[in-house]
DOZA-460430 format. One record per residue (C-alpha): residue number from 1; residue in one letter; x negated, y, z. Coordinates in steps of 0.05 Angstrom, whole numbers, always signed. Layout:
# residues N
<NUM; A; <X; Y; Z>>
...
This chain:
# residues 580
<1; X; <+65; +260; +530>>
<2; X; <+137; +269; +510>>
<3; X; <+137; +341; +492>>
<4; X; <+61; +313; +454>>
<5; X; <+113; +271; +415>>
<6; X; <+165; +322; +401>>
<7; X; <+104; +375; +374>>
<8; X; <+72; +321; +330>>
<9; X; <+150; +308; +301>>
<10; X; <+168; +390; +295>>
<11; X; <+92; +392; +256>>
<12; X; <+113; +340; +201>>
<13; X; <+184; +365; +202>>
<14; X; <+163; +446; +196>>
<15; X; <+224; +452; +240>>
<16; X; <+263; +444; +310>>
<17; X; <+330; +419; +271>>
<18; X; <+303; +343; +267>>
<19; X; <+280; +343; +333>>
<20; X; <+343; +362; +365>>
<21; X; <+390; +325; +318>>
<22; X; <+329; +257; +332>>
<23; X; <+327; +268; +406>>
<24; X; <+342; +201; +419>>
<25; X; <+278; +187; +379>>
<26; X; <+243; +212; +436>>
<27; X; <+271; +190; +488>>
<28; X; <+268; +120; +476>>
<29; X; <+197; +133; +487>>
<30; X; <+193; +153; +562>>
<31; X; <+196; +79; +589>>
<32; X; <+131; +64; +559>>
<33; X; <+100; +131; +577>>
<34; X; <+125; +124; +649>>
<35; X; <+124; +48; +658>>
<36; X; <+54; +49; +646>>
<37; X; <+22; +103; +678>>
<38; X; <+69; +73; +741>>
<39; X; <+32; +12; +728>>
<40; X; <-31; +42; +723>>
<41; X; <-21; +85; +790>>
<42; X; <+7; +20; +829>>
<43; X; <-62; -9; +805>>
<44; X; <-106; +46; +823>>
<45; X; <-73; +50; +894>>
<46; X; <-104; -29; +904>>
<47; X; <-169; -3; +921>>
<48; X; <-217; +45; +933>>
<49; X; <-279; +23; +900>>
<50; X; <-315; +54; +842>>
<51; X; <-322; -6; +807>>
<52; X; <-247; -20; +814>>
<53; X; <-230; +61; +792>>
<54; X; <-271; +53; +728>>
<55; X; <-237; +0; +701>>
<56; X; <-167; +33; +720>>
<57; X; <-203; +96; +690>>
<58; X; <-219; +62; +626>>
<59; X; <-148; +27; +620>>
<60; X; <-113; +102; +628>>
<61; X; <-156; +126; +576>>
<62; X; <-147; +77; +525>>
<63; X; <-78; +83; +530>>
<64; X; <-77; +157; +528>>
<65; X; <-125; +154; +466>>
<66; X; <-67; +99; +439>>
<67; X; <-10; +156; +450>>
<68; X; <-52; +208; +425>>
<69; X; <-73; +169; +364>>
<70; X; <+2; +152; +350>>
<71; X; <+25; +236; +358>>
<72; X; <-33; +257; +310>>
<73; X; <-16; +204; +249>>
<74; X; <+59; +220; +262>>
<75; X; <+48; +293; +255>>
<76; X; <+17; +278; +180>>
<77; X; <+64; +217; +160>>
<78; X; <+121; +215; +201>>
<79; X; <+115; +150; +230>>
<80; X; <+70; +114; +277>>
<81; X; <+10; +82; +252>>
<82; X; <+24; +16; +193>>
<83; X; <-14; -41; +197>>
<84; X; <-31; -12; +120>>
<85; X; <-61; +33; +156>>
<86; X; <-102; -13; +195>>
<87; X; <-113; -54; +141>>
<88; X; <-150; -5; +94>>
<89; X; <-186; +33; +158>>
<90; X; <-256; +26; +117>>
<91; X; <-230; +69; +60>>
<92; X; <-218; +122; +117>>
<93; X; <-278; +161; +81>>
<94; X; <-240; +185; +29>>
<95; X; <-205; +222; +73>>
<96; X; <-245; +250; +132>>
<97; X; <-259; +326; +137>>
<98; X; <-308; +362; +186>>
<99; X; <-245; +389; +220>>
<100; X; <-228; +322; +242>>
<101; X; <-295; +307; +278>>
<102; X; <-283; +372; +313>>
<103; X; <-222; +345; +341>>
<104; X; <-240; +281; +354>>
<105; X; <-306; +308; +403>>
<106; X; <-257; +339; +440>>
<107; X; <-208; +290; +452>>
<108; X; <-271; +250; +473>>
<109; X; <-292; +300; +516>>
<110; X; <-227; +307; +553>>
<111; X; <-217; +230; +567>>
<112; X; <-285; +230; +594>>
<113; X; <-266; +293; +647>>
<114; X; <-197; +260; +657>>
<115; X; <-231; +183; +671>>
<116; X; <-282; +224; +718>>
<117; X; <-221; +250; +755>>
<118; X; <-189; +188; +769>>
<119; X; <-247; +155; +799>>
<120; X; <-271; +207; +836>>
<121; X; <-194; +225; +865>>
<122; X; <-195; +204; +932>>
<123; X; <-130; +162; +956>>
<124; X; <-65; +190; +973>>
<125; X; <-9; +167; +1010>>
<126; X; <+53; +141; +973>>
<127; X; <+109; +184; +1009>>
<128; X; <+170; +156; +1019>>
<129; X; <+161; +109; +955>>
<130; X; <+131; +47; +980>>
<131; X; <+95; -1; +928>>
<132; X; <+157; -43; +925>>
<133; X; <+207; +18; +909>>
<134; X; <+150; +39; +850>>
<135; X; <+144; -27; +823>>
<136; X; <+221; -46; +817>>
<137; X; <+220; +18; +776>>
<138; X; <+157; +0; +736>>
<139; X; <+185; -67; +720>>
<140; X; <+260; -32; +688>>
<141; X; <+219; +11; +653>>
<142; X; <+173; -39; +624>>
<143; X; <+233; -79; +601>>
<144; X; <+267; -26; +569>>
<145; X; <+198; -16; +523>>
<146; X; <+203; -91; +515>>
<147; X; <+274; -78; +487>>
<148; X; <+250; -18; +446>>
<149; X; <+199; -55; +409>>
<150; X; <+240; -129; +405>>
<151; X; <+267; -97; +340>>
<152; X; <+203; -101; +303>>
<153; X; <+186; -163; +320>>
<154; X; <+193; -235; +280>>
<155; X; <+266; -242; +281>>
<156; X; <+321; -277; +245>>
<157; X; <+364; -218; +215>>
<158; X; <+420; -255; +236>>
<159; X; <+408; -237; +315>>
<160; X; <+360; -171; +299>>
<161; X; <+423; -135; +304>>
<162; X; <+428; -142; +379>>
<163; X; <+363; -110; +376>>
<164; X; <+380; -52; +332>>
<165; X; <+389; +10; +382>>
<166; X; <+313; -2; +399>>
<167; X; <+249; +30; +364>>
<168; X; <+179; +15; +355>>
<169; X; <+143; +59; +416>>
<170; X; <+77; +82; +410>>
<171; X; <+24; +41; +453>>
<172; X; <+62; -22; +439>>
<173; X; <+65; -24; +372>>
<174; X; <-6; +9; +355>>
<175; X; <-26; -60; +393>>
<176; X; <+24; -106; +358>>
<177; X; <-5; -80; +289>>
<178; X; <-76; -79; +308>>
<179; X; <-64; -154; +340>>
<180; X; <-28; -172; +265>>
<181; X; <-90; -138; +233>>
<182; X; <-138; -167; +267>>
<183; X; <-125; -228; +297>>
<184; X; <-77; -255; +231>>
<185; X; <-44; -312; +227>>
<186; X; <-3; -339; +171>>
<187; X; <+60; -383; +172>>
<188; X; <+55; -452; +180>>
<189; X; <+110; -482; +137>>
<190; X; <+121; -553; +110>>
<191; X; <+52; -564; +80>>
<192; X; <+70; -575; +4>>
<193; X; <+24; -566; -37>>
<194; X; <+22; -535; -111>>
<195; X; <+92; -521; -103>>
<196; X; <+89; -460; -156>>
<197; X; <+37; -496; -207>>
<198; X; <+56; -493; -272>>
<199; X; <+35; -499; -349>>
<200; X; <+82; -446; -371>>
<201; X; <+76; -364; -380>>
<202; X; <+146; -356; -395>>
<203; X; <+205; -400; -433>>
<204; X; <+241; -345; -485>>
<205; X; <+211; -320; -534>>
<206; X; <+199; -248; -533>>
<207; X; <+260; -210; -561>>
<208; X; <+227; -156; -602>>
<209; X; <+218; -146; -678>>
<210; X; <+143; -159; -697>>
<211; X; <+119; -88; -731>>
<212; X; <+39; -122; -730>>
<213; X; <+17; -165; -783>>
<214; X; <-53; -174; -753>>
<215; X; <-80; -234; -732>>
<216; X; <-131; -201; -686>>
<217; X; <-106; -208; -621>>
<218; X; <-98; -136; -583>>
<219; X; <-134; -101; -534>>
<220; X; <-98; -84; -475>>
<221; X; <-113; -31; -430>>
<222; X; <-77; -28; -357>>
<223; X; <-78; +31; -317>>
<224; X; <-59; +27; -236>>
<225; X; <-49; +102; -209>>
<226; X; <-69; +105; -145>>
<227; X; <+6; +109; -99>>
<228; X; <+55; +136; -156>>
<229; X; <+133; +131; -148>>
<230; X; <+177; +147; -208>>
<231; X; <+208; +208; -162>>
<232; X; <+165; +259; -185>>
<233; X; <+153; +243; -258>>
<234; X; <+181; +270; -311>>
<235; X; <+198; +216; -353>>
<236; X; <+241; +189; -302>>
<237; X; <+261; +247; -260>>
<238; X; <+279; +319; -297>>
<239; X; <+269; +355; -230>>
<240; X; <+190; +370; -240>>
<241; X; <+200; +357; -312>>
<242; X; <+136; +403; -329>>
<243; X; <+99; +365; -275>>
<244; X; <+74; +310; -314>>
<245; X; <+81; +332; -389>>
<246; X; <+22; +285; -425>>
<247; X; <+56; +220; -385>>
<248; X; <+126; +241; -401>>
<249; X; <+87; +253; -474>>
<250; X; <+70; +181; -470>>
<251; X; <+138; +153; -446>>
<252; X; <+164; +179; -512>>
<253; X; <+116; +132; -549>>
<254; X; <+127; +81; -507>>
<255; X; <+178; +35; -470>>
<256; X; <+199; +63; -404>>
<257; X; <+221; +6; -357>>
<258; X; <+261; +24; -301>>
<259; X; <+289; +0; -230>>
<260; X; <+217; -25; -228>>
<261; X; <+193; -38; -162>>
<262; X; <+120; -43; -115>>
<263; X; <+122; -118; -103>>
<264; X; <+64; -107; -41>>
<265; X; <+25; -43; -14>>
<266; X; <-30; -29; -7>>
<267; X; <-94; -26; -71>>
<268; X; <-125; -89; -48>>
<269; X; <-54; -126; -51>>
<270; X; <-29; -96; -104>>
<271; X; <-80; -104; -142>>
<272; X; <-90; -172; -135>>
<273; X; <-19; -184; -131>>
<274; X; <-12; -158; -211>>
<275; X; <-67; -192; -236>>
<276; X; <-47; -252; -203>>
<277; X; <+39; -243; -194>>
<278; X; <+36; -268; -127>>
<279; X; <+37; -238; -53>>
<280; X; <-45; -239; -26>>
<281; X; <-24; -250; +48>>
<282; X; <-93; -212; +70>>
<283; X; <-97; -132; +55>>
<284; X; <-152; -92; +62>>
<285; X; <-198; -96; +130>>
<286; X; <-157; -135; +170>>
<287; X; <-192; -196; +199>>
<288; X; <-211; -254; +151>>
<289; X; <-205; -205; +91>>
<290; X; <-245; -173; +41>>
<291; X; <-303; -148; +90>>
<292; X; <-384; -168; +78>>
<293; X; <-368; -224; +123>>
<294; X; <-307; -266; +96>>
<295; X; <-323; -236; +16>>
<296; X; <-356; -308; +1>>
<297; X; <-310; -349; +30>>
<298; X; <-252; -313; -2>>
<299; X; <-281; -311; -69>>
<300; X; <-269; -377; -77>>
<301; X; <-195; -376; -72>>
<302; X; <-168; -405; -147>>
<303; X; <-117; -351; -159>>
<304; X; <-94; -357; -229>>
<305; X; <-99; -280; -255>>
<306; X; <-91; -247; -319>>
<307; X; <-167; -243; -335>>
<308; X; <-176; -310; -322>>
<309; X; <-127; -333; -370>>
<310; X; <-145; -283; -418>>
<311; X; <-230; -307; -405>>
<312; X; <-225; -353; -463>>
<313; X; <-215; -303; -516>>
<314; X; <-218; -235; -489>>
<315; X; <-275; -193; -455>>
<316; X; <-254; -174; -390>>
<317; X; <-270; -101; -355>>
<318; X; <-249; -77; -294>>
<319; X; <-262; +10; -276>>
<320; X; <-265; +21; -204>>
<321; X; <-282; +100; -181>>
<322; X; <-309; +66; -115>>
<323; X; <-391; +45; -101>>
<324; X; <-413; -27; -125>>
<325; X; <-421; -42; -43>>
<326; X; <-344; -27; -29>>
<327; X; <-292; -81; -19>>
<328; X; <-247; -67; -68>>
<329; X; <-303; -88; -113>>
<330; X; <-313; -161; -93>>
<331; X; <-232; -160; -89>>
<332; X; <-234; -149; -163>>
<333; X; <-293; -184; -176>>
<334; X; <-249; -242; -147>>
<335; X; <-196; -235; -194>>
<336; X; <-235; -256; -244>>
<337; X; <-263; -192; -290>>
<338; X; <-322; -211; -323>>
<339; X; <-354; -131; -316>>
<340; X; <-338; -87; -261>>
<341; X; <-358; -24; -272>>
<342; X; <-365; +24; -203>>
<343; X; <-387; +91; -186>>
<344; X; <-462; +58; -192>>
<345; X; <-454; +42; -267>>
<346; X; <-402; +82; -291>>
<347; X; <-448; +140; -301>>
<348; X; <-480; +101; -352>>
<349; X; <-426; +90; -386>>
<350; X; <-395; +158; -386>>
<351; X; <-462; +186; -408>>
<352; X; <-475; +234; -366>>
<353; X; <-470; +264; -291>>
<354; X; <-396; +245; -269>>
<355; X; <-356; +304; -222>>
<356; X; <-349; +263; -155>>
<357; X; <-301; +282; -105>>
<358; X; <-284; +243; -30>>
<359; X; <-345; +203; -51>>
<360; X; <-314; +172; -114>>
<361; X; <-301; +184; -188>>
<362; X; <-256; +243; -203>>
<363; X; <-189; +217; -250>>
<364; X; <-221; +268; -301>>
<365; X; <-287; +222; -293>>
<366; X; <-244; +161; -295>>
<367; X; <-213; +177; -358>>
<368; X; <-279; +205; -393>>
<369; X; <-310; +142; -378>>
<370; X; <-255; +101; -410>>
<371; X; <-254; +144; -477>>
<372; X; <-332; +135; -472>>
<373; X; <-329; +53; -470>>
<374; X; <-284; +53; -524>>
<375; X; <-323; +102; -579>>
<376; X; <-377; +61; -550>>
<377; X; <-351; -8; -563>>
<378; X; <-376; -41; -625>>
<379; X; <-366; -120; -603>>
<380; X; <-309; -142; -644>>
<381; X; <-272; -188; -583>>
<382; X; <-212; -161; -566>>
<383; X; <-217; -131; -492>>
<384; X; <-178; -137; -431>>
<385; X; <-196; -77; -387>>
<386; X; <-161; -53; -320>>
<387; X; <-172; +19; -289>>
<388; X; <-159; +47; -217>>
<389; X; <-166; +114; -209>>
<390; X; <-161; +142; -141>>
<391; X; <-150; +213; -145>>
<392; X; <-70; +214; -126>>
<393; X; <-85; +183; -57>>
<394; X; <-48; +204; +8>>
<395; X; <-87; +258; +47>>
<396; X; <-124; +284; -18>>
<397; X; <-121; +343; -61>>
<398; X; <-153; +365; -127>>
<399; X; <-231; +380; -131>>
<400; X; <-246; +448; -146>>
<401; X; <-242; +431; -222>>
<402; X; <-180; +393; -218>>
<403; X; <-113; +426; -241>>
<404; X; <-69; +450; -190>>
<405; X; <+1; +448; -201>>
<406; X; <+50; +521; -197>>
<407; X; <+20; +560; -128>>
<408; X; <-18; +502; -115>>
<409; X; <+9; +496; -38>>
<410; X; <+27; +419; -46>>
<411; X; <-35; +373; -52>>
<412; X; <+19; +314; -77>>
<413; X; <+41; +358; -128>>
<414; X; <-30; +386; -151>>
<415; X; <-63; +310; -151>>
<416; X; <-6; +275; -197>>
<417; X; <-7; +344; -243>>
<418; X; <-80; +336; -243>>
<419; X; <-89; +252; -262>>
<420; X; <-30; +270; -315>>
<421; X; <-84; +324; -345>>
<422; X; <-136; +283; -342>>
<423; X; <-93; +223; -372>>
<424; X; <-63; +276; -430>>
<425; X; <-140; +282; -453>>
<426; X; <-149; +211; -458>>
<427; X; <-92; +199; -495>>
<428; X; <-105; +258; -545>>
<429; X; <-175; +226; -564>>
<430; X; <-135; +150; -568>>
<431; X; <-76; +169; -619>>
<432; X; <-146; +193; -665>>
<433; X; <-180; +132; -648>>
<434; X; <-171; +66; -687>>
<435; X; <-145; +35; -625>>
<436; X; <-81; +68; -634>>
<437; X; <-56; +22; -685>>
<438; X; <-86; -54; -640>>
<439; X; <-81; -34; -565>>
<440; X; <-29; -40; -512>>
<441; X; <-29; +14; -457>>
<442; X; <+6; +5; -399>>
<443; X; <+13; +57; -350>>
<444; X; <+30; +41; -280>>
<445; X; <+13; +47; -208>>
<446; X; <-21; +1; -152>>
<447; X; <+41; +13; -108>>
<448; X; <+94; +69; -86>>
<449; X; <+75; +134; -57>>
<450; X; <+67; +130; +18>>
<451; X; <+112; +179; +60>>
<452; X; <+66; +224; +78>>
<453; X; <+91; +300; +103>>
<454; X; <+76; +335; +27>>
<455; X; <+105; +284; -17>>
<456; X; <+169; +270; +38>>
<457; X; <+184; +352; +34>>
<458; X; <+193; +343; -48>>
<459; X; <+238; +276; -48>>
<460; X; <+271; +290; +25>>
<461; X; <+341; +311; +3>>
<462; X; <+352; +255; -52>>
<463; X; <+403; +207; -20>>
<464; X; <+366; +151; -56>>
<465; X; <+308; +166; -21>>
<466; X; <+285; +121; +39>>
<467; X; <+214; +136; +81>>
<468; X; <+174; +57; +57>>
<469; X; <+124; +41; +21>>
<470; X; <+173; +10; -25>>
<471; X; <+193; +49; -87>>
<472; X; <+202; +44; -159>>
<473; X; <+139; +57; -196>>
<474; X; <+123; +70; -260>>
<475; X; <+113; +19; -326>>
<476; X; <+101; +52; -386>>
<477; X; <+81; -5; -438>>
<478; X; <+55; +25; -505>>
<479; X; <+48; -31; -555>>
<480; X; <+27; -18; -628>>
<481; X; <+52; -97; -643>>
<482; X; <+123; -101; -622>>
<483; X; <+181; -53; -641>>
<484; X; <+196; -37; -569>>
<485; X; <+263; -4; -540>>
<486; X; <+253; +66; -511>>
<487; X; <+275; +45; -449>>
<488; X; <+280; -19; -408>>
<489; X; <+323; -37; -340>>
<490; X; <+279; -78; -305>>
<491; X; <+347; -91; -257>>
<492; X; <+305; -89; -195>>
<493; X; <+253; -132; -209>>
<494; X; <+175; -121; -177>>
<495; X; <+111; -113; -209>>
<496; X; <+102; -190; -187>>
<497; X; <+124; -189; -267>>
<498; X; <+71; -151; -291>>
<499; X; <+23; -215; -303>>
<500; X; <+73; -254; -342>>
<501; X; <+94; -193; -373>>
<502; X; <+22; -170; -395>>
<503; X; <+20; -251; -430>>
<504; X; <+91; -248; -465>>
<505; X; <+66; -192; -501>>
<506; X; <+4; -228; -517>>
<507; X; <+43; -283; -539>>
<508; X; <-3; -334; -483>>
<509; X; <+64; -379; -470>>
<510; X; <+12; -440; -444>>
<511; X; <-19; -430; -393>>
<512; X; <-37; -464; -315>>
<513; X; <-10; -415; -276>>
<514; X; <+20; -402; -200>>
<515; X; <+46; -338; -207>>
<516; X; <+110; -319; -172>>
<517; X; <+140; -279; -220>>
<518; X; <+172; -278; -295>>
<519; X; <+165; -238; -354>>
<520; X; <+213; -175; -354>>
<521; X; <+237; -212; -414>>
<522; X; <+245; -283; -393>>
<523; X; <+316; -276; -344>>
<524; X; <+319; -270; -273>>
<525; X; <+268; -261; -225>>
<526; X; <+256; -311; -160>>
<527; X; <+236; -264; -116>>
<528; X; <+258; -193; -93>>
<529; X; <+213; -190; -28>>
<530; X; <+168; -131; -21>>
<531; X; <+110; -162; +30>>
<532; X; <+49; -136; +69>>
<533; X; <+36; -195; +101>>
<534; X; <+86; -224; +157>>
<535; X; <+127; -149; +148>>
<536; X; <+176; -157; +92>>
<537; X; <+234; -118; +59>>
<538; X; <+289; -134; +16>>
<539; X; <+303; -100; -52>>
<540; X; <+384; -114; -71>>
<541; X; <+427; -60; -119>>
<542; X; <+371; -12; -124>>
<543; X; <+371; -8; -54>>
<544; X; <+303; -24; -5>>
<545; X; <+321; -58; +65>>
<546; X; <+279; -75; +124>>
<547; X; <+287; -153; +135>>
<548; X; <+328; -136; +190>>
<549; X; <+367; -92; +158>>
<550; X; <+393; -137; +99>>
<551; X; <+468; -144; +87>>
<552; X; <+505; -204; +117>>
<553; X; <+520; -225; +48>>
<554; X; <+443; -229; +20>>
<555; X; <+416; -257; +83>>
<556; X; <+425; -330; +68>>
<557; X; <+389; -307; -14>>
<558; X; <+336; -274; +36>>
<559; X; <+310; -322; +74>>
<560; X; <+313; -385; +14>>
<561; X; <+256; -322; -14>>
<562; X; <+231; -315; +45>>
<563; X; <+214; -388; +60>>
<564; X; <+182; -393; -8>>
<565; X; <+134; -339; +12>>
<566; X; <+117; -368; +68>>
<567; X; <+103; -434; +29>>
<568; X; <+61; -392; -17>>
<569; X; <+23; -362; +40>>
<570; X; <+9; -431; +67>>
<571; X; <-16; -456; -12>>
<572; X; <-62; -398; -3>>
<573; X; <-99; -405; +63>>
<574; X; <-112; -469; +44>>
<575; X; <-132; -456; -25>>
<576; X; <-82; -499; -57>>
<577; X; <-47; -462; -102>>
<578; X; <-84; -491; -169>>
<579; X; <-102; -562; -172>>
<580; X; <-158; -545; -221>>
């Protein structure tokens, strides 16, 4: 198992170099992997009976399967398997390819020979090791993986640093995360209720010369990228400057805002968690989340979103590439948007036969279907419409239409160069449409880009650059209404802003809200968590920290944020966070 390990690390490296100069990595593995197959073997040696052997049997296998399960993701990502991960295991057919049943038959089929083998063994005597000897080493070992994983675990970052020379092993925390996934529970805090209810968007006015005389309020269109960082762009980084051409196009036109940050991760939170500026405790199929079985009861959660406070006056359209039957769709149906608009019904309004690819809508499709609704469009309301398009995910590459980018050899590289193409159509049809001159566009992403072996080879070397999925993502805001600066330091503030942002523009000061974040342009923000449930970091000087990492001096600022979280959390199991 440990030279499994050290292969799966040398296959998302490409090299021996990290292994060597990592070893310790590795190492602090080998009290699980020994401590419980020693456990397992002082178990097995109880008894003789078949009965007895087949449970031992099944025990060694599901832990094997948990190691091997662990090697294979960290040869792809370089870590061990999120509770993200676990989270959003439903959306796992995006990504499956008939090479991976292959593999999985015969890892199947060599657990079954190996479980076969233990029961069948026949008992052997224990040399000079007696049971006692064995089990004295069993138990160090066991406490050493208890050490290794303590780090990981709920803890005060005042005493986590005692913990510190430890490391999340594999078994142990594949079971911690699945336990967190699917047995949740949120913090219990003091019980105080409608703690972030208020009547007010935001308290400045917005800073910015009017260049609009209309009256007609403006469309707005919002666009979340499927897991974009700024790293790779263009308009924010010159090193693949030809990359993304139509969005670096766009920045141009528009106001770039930057040290802009992923408040959550991953599409069903941060989707939510824009529409709504707050941090959805429940992600994607973890249980008590948005499955067929919980999507009623968690419909009726009274988040105060962006469509709902736009209901009164606007139309409200949400584009999903996914079927009418996924998740994601009650999840935005949820949110409030009046129309969804899925892989079912989007062919209608594109027209004609859409190009599908990993059993959703192409970005090309995506963006077809948008300029479609909007030569379409002949109601007069002023629209509200949000788009996800999928095609950038981790694991994916371009269809065999989509544009690759230079040799095509990186998918990460080929699927952003390919959604900016699609995107740089688009655009080229709006600046000829009337909508130029009376809709805001706003370009930005769900979340970061997960660290995933082709996009961690590109941003590797940049000293800025740490392996979360916390990063600064993109806001490009194009607004035909305001006379808007080119650029815009966001000074480390989340997309928990995006909401009151989106409303400040819109000039909606009034309104019953419990978001958790402020307008870019209204001072200071309260919170600079990024949260996926009970895991948090900490975002301070442009810098991302685990929450046991965070500097002595920002601890005691942590944990005032993180106690209002928590508070939040509690508001929203019990559906308190609106009065109305």
């Amino acid at each position: 198992m440990l030279l499994a390990n050290i292969l799966a690390y040398v296959i998302y490296t490409g090299s021996w170099g990290p292994v060597i100069r990592r070893s310790d990595k590795f190492l602090k593995n080998v009290p699980e992997f020994f401590g419980v197959l020693l456990l397992l073997y002082l178990l097995w040696t109880l008894s003789a009976k078949k009965l007895w052997r087949g449970l031992i049997a099944f025990l060694s296998c599901l832990f094997l399967l948990l190691e091997i399960s662990q090697f294979v993701y960290l040869s792809e990502t370089g870590e061990y398997i999120s509770i993200l991960a676990l989270e959003n295991i439903d959306q796992i057919y995006i990504l499956l390819r008939p090479v991976y049943y292959l593999f999985i038959a015969v890892v199947v089929a060599v657990l079954l020979a190996y479980a076969i083998a233990i029961v069948r063994q026949p008992y052997a005597a224990q040399g000079k090791f007696s049971r006692r000897k064995l089990g004295i080493i069993m138990l160090v070992l066991l406490i050493l993986t208890f050490y290794n994983n303590a780090y990981e675990w709920g803890m005060n970052p005042k005493y986590a640093k005692y913990f510190r020379h430890g490391q999340p092993t594999p078994a142990v925390s594949l079971l911690a995360n699945a336990g967190r996934v699917f047995l949740p529970t949120s913090p219990s805090v003091s019980g105080q209720k409608f703690m972030f209810e208020k009547d007010w968007v935001y308290q400045k006015a917005l800073p910015f010369p009017v260049k609009s005389s209309s009256t007609q309020p403006p469309n707005v269109i919002v666009i979340l990228t499927e897991g974009t960082s700024t790293r790779l762009m263009g308009c924010y980084d010159q090193k693949y400057e030809d990359l993304t051409p139509n969005f670096n196009k766009f920045a141009q036109e528009s106001m770039k805002v930057t040290n802009y940050y992923n408040h959550t991760s991953a599409t069903y939170r941060g989707t939510l968690g824009q529409m709504a500026s707050c941090y959805p405790f429940r992600g994607g199929k973890e249980a008590g989340a948005w499955n067929k079985e919980q999507k009623d009861l968690w419909s009726t959660l009274n988040y105060s979103t962006v469509p709902k406070i736009l209901g009164d006056e606007y139309d409200t359209f949400f584009f999903s590439p996914h079927e009418s039957a996924d998740s994601y769709t009650d999840l935005v149906r949820m949110a409030g948007f009046r129309q969804v608009e899925t892989k079912d019904s989007l062919p209608d309004v594109l027209g004609r036969d859409p190009e599908i690819y990993a059993d959703s809508f192409t970005d090309a499709s995506m963006y077809q279907s948008l300029s479609a609704f909007l030569a379409a469009r002949e109601n007069q309301r002023p629209f509200f419409l949000v788009m996800y398009t999928v095609g950038t995910h981790a694991g994916m590459d371009v269809p065999s239409t989509g544009v690759k980018y230079g040799d095509g050899s990186n998918p990460t590289l080929n699927t952003l160069h390919n959604v900016d193409a699609a995107f740089g159509r688009f655009w080229q049809e709006f600046q000829s449409s009337p909508y130029k001159d009376n809709t805001i566009v706003i370009v930005t992403a769900d979340h970061a880009h997960v660290q995933e072996k082709p996009y961690v080879a590109l941003v590797k070397d940049d000293p800025t650059y740490k392996p979360y999925f916390v990063d600064t993502v993109p806001l490009l805001i194009y607004d035909p209404m305001h006379e808007l600066p080119m650029e815009y330091d966001a000074n480390d503030a989340t997309s928990l802003a995006l909401a009151p942002t989106i409303l400040h523009l819109l000039g909606r000061q009034h309104a019953v809200n419990a978001f958790l974040g402020q307008s870019l342009f209204d001072g200071t923000q309260d919170f600079h968590i990024h949260a996926e449930g009970n895991t948090l970091w900490y975002i301070r000087n442009h810098e991302v920290f685990k929450e046991k990492d965070v500097p002595e001096k920002d601890i005691n600022e942590f944990m005032k944020e993180k106690e209002n979280l928590y508070e939040f959390y509690a508001e929203e199991r019990e559906n308190k966070m609106l009065r109305q």
